[in-house]
N, C-alpha and C positions, 0 to 999 in steps of 0.2 A: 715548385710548390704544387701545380697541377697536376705535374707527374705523379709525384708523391701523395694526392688523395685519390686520383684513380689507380692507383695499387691499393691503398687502404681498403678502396672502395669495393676491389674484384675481391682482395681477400676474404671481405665481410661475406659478401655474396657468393664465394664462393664455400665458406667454412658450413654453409646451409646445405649445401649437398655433402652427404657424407662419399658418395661414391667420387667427387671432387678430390675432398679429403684424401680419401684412401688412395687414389690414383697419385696426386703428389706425393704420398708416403713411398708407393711402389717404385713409382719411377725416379723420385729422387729430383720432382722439381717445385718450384714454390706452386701455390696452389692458382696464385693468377696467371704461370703459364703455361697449366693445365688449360683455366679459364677460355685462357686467349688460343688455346690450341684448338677446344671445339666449338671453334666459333671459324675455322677454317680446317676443317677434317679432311680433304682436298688436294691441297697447297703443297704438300711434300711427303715425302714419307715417314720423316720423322710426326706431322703432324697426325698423319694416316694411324700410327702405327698408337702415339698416344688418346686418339680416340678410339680405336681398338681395344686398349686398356680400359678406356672409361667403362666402355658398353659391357664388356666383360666384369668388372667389379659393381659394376649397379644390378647386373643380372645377379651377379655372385648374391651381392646385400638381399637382394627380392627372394632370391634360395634359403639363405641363412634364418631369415624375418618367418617364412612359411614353415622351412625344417625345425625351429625351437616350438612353435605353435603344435606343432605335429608331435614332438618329442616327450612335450608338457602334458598332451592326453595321451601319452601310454603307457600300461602296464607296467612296475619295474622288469620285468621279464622282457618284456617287446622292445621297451626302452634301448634294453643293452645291446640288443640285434639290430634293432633301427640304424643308433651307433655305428655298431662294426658296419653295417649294411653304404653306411653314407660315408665312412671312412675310404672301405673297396672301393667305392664310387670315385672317390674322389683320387685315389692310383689310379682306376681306368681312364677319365677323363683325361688326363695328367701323359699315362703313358699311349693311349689313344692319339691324341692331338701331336704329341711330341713325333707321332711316327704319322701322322698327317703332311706333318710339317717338316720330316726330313728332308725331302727330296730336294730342300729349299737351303739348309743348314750352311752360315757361315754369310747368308744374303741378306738383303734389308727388308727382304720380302719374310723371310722367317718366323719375327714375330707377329706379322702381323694374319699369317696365314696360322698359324699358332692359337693366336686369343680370338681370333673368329670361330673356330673349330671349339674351344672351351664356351664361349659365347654359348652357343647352338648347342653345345651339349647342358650348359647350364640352364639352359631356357626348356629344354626337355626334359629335365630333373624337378624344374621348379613344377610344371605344370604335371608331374607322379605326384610331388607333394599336394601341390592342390589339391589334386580326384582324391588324394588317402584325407584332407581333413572334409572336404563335403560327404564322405563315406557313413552312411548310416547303417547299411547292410551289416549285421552278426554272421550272418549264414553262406558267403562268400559271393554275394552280387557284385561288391565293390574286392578290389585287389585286396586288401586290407580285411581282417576279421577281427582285430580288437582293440580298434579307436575306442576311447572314451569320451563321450558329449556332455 
């Protein structure tokens, strides 16, 4: 019985992080042992590798959350380029890290040298997004010349 209400209990708490959520979708494990996984990031590789996944899908959610913000003040014209622009990005990233992480390929070190490198490039991507929506500049100060405020 105690078992069975501290699983109810991790699930509850854990369905409140979405990046939780989506890490158990990815990986293919209940969401409490994701839970119980970054509460020892450490302990193995397996546990290594799924906080690895987490830090990468919560950065991913912080990109998504900034990029629709950004996508909502622009021009349809900009819009579409935005788009294709953060489509490419996300091949690079994809086939960037994937050849980061060859040298490793077939080892348990692989993904975890993999979603670090996506990590790091996502946390680079989110903080372009940032500087394009604080961007007030028309006249080319900022990267960006036709945010709408």
């Amino acid at each position: 019985m105690l078992v069975q209400l501290m699983v109810v209990c991790c699930e509850t708490i854990a369905a409140m992080d979405p990046a939780v959520v989506e890490t158990s979708r990815r990986t293919s494990l209940s969401q409490a042992s994701v839970t119980e996984a970054l509460k020892q990031c450490d302990l193995s590789q397996s546990e290594m590798n799924i906080c690895a996944e987490y830090r990468f899908v919560r950065e991913e959610l912080r990109l998504n959350r900034y990029y629709r913000e950004l996508l909502a003040r622009r021009e349809e014209r900009d819009a579409h380029k935005l788009q294709h622009a953060q489509q490419t990005w996300i091949r690079w990233r994809e086939a960037n890290c994937d050849y980061e992480a060859s040298d490793l390929e077939g080892g348990s070190l692989m993904p975890l040298v993999s979603l670090n490198c996506k990590t790091r490039a996502t946390k680079e991507r989110t903080e372009w997004v940032r500087e394009m929506l604080s961007c007030t500049s028309i006249r080319g100060e900022c990267r960006s010349q036709r945010v709408r405020k």
